[in-house]
C-alpha positions as CSV (number, residue, x, y, z in Angstrom):
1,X,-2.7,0.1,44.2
2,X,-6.0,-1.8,44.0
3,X,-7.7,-2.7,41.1
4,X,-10.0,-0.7,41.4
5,X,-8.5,2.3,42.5
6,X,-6.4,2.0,38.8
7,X,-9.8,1.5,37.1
8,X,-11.1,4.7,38.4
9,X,-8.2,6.5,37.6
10,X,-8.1,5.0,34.4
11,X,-11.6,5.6,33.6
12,X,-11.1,9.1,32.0
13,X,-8.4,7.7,29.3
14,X,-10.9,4.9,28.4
15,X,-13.3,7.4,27.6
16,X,-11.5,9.4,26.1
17,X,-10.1,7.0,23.8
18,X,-13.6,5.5,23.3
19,X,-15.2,9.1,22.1
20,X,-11.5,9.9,20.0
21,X,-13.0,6.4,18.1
22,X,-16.2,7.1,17.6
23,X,-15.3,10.4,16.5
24,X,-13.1,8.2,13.9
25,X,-15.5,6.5,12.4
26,X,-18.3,9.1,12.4
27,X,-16.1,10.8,9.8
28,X,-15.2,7.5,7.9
29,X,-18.1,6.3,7.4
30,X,-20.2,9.8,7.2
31,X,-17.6,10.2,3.9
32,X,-18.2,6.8,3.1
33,X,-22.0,7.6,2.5
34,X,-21.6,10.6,1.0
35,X,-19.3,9.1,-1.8
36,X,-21.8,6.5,-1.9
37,X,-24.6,8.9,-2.7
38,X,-22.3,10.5,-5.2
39,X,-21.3,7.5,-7.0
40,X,-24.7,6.3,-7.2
41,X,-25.5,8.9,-9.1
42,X,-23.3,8.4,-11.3
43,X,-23.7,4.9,-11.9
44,X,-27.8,6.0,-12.3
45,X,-27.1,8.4,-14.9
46,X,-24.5,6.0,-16.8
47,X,-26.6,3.4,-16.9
48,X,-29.4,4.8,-18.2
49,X,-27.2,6.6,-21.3
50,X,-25.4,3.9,-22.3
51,X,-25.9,0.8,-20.5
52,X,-23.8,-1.3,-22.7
53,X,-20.8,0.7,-22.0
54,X,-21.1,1.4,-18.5
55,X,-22.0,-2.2,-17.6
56,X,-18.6,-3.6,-20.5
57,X,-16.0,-6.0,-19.2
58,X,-13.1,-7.1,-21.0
59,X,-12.2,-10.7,-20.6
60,X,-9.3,-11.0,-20.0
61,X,-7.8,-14.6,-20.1
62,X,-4.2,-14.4,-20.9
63,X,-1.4,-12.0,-18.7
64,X,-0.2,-9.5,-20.5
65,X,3.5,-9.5,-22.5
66,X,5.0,-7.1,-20.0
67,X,3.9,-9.1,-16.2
68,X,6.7,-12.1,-18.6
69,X,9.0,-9.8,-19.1
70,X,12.0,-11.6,-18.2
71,X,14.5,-8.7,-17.4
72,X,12.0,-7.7,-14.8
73,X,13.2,-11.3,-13.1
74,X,12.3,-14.4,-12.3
75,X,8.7,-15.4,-11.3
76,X,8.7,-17.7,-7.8
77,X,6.3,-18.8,-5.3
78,X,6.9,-19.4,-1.1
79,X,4.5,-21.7,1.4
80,X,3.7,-19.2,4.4
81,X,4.2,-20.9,7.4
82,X,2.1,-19.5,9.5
83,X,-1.2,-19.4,7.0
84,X,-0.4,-22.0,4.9
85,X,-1.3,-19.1,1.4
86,X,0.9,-19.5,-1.3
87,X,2.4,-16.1,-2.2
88,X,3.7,-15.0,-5.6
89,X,6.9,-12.9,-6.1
90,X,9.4,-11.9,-8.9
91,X,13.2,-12.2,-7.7
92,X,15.9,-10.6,-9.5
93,X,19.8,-10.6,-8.6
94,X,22.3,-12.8,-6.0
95,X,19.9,-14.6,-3.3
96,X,23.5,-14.6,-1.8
97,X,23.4,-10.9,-1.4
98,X,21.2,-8.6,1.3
99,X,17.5,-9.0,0.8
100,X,15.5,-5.5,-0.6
101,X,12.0,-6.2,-0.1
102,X,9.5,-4.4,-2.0
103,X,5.8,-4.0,-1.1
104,X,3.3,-2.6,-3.5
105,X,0.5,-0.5,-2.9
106,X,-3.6,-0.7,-4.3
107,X,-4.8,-1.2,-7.2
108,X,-0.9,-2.3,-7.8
109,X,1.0,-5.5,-7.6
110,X,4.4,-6.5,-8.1
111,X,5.3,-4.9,-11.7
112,X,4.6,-1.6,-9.8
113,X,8.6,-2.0,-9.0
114,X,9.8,-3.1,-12.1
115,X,12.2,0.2,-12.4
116,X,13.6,-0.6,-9.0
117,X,14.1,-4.6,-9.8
118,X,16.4,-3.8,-12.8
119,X,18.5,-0.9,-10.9
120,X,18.8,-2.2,-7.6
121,X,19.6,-6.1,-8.4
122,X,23.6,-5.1,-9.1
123,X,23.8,-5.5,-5.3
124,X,20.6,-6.7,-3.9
125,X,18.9,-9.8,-4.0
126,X,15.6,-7.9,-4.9
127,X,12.3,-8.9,-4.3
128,X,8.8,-7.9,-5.5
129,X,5.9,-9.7,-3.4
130,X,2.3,-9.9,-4.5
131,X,0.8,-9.2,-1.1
132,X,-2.3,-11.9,-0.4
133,X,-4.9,-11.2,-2.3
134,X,-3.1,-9.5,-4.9
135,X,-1.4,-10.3,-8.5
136,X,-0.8,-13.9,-8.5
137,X,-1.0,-14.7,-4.9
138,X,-3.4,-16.3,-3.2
139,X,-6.5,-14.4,-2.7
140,X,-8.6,-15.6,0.3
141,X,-12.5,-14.0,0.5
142,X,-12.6,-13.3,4.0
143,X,-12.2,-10.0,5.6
144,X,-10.7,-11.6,8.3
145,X,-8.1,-13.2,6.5
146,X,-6.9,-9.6,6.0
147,X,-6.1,-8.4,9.3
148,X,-2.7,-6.5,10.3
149,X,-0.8,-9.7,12.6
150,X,-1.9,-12.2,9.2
151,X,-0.1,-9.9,6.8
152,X,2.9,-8.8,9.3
153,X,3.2,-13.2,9.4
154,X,3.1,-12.7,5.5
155,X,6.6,-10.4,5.6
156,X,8.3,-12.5,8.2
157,X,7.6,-15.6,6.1
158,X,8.8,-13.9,3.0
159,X,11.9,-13.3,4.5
160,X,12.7,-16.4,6.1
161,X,11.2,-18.3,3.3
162,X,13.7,-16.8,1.1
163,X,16.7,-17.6,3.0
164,X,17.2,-14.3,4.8
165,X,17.1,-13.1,8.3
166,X,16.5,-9.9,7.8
167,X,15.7,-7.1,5.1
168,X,15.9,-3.6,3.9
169,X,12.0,-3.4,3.4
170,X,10.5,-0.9,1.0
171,X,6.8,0.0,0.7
172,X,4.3,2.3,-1.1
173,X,0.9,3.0,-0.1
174,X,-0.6,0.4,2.1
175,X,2.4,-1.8,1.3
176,X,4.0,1.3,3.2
177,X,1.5,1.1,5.9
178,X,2.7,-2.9,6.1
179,X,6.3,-1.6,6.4
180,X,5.9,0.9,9.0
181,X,4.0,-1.7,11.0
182,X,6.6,-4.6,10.3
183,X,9.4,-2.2,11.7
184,X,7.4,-1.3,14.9
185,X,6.8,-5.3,15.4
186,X,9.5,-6.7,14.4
187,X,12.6,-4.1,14.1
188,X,15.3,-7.1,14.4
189,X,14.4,-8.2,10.8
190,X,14.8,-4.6,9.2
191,X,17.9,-3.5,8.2
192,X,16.7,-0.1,7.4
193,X,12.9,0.8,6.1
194,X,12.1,3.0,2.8
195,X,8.5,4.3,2.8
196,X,6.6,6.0,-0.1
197,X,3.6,8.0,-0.1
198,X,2.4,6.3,3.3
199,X,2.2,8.4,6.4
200,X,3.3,6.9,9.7
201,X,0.3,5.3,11.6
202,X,0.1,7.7,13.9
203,X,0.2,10.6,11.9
204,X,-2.7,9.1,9.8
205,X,-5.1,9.5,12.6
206,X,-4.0,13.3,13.9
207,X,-4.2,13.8,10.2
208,X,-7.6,12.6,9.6
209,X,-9.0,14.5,12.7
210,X,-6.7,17.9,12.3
211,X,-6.8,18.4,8.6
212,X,-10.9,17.9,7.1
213,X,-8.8,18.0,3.3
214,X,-7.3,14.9,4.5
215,X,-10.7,13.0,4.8
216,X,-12.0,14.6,1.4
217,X,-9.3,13.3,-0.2
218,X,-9.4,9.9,1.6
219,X,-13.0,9.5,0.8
220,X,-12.3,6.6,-1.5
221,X,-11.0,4.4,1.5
222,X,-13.8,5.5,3.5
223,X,-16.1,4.4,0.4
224,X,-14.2,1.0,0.0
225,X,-15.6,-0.4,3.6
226,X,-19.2,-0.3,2.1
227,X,-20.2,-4.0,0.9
228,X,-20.4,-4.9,-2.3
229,X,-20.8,-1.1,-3.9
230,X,-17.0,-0.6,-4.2
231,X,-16.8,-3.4,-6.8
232,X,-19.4,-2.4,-8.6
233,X,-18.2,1.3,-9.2
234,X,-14.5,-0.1,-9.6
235,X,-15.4,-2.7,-12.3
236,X,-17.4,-0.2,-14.4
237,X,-17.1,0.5,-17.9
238,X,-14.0,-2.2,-17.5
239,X,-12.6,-0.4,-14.7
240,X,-12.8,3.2,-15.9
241,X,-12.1,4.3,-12.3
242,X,-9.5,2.5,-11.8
243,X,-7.7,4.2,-14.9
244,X,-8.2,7.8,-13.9
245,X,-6.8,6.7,-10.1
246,X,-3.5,5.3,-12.2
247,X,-4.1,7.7,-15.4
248,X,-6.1,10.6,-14.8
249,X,-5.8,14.4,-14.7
250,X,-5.9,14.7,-11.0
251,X,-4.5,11.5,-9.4
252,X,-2.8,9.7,-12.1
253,X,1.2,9.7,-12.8
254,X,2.4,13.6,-13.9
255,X,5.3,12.4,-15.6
256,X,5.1,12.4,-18.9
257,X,7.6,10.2,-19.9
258,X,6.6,7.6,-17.5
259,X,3.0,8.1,-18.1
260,X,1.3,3.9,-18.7
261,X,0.8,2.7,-21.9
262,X,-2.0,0.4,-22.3
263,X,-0.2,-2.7,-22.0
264,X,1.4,-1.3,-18.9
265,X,-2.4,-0.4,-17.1
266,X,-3.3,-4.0,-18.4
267,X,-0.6,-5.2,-16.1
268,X,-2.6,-4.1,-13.3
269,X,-6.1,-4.9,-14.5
270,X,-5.3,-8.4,-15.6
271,X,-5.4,-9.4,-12.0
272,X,-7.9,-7.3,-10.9
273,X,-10.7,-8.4,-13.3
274,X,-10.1,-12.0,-12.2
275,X,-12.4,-13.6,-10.0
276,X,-12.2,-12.3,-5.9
277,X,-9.4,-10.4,-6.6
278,X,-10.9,-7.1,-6.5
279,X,-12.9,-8.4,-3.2
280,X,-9.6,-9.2,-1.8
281,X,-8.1,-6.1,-2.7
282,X,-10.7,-3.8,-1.5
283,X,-10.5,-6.1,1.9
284,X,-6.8,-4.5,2.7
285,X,-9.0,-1.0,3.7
286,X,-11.9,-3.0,5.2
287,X,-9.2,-5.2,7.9
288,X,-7.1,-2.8,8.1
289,X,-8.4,0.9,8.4
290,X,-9.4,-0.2,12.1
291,X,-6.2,-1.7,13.1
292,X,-4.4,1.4,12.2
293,X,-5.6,3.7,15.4
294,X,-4.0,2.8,18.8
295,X,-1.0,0.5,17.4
296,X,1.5,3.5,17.6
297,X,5.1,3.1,19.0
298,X,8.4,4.3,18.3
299,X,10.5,3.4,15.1
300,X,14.1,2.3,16.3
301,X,15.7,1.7,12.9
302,X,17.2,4.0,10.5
303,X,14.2,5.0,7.8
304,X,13.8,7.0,4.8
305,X,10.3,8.8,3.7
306,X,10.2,9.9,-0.2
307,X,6.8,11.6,-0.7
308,X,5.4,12.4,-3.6
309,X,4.2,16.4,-3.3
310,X,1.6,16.0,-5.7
311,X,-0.3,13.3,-4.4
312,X,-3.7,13.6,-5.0
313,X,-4.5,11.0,-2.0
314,X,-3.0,12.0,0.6
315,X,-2.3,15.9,1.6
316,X,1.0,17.2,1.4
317,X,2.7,17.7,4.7
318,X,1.7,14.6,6.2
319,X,5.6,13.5,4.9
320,X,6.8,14.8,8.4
321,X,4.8,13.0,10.4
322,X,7.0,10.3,10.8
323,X,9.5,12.3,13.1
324,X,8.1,12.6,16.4
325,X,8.1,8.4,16.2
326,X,11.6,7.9,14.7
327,X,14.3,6.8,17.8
328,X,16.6,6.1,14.7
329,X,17.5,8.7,11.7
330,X,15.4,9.7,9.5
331,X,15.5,11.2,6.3
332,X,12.1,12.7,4.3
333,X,12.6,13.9,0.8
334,X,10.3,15.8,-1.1
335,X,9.2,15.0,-5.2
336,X,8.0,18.3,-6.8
337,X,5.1,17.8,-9.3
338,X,5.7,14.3,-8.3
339,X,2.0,11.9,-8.2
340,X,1.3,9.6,-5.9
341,X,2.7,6.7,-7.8
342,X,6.2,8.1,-6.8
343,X,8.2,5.2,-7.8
344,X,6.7,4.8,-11.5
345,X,6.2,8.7,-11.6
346,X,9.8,9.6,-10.7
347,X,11.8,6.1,-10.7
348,X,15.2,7.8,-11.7
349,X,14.9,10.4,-8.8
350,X,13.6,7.5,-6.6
351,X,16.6,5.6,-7.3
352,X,19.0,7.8,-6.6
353,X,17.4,8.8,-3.3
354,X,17.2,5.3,-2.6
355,X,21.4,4.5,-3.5
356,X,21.9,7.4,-1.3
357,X,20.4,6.0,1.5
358,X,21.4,2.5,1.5
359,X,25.3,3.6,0.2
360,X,25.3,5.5,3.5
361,X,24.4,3.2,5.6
362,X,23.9,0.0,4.7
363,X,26.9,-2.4,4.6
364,X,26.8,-4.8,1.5
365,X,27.4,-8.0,3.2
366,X,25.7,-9.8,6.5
């Protein structure tokens, strides 16, 4: 077949795929401006009633007591080899045992597993990375420096850097979104994969253009790839909107016994109220929202999906998405009155789904 016999017969697809795009990000960025114009608003009306308040930052010079907590772990740092960054983890357990990665979510860092470090380090060498950009990693400015193949490099030269070959990798959010992607790319180096609250790639898209809830509720990604803005709104009246996404009524954790204390929430916004941090953080959504589209293949190893039902992000029923793409078991489990922050919300029912799993089938040594 000629060349360009297979371009005209191809032609169709192309545009196909090319008005499926721009049909993508019509909607982003159409609920990107209209969060803007609502958020604008806001900040108009704050301002003007009490600009001292709305425009208050705490300095914040010192880490908090709990990020030192020392049963948490041990605090370490790795080279990358591929990007030269110097990434920050906490490390708890035998490095002689089978390496449990954890990778955390936004506006989150490493401390966002500290209820699986303490339970899970009896048998794993367990691991909680700052991702780049993030908690006490390094933070380059660049969108660029955020792209999907720079942070996949990240995970493979976590694992090698730490002596290990391969993983059982665990992520939440868009450290879920990083763990999906890491198992399609490079499935020899999970051992089996543990996702939280983050729908399979594919699913994200048929969700965004099937389900208009879906976008509602994802306008604050769709706001974050505005310039500049998103900081603003994030950092005001020291990071009020960052507390009700952790905190509040209709996003924050449900649990009321696991609800943050102060100290706990200043865990998170130590590192986000440093300098380029919450640039960098923001820049996850602005690299990667575009990457996220076409990059859909199978999943070959064994996975398990815990969703949390009353996620205020992401609409419920996106949890099954994940099994027209799995060539390996699966396993979804379903939290009841169960937020977003599934693994801080519910750790002890996490943690038991999470023996389960890895009991079953995962063999203790190499």
């Amino acid at each position: 077949m000629s060349s360009t016999t297979l371009s005209v017969l191809l032609f169709p697809t192309r545009v196909c795929l090319w008005l499926l795009t721009l049909l993508y990000w019509t909607l982003v960025y159409g609920a990107a401006g209209v969060t803007a114009c609502m958020i604008l608003v806001r900040m108009a009306w704050k301002g003007l009633s009490d600009p001292r308040g709305t425009f208050r930052w705490t300095a914040r010079e010192r880490p908090p007591a709990c990020l030192r907590d020392p049963t948490l772990g041990a605090h370490g740092y790795l080279r990358c080899r591929s990007s030269g960054l110097r990434l920050h983890f906490v490390s708890k357990g035998d490095s002689r045992n089978p390496l449990l990665l954890f990778l955390h979510g936004f506006p989150e860092n490493w401390y966002s597993w500290r209820y699986q470090l303490r339970e899970f380090s009896v048998q794993y060498h367990t691991v909680a990375l700052d991702l780049r950009g993030c908690g006490d990693s390094a933070a380059p400015y660049s969108v660029e420096d955020y792209t999907l193949d720079k942070l996949l490099d990240d995970i493979r030269d976590t694992i090698s850097g730490l002596g290990h070959t391969s993983c059982v990798l665990v992520g939440h959010d868009w450290g879920g979104m990083l763990a999906w992607h890491f198992a399609l790319e490079r499935p020899d180096m999970v051992r089996r994969l543990v996702v939280m609250n983050a729908p399979h790639p594919a699913s994200w898209l048929d969700a965004v253009l099937r389900r208009p809830s879906q976008l509602l509720r994802s306008s604050q990604a769709c706001f974050f790839q505005l310039p500049l803005l998103p900081e603003i709104a994030l950092s005001m009246e020291d990071f009020r909107l960052v507390r009700s996404l952790l905190c509040g009524g209709r996003a924050g954790i449900r649990n009321r016994a696991r609800r943050l204390t102060e100290a706990e929430l200043e865990g998170y916004l130590y590192y986000l109220a440093q300098p380029g941090r919450l640039t960098a953080s923001l820049n996850y959504y602005r690299a990667l929202l575009s990457n996220t589209l076409y990059r859909h293949q199978d999943v070959e190893v064994a996975c398990m999906l815990i969703w949390g039902e009353a996620d205020g992000v992401l609409v419920e029923g996106m949890s099954g998405g994940a099994r027209p793409y799995a060539r390996g078991s699966v396993v979804v489990h379903s939290i009841p009155d169960c937020s977003h922050w599934v693994q801080q919300d519910q750790p002890e029912t996490v943690n038991k789904l999470l023996w389960d799993f890895l009991l079953l089938r995962e063999p203790l040594h190499y």
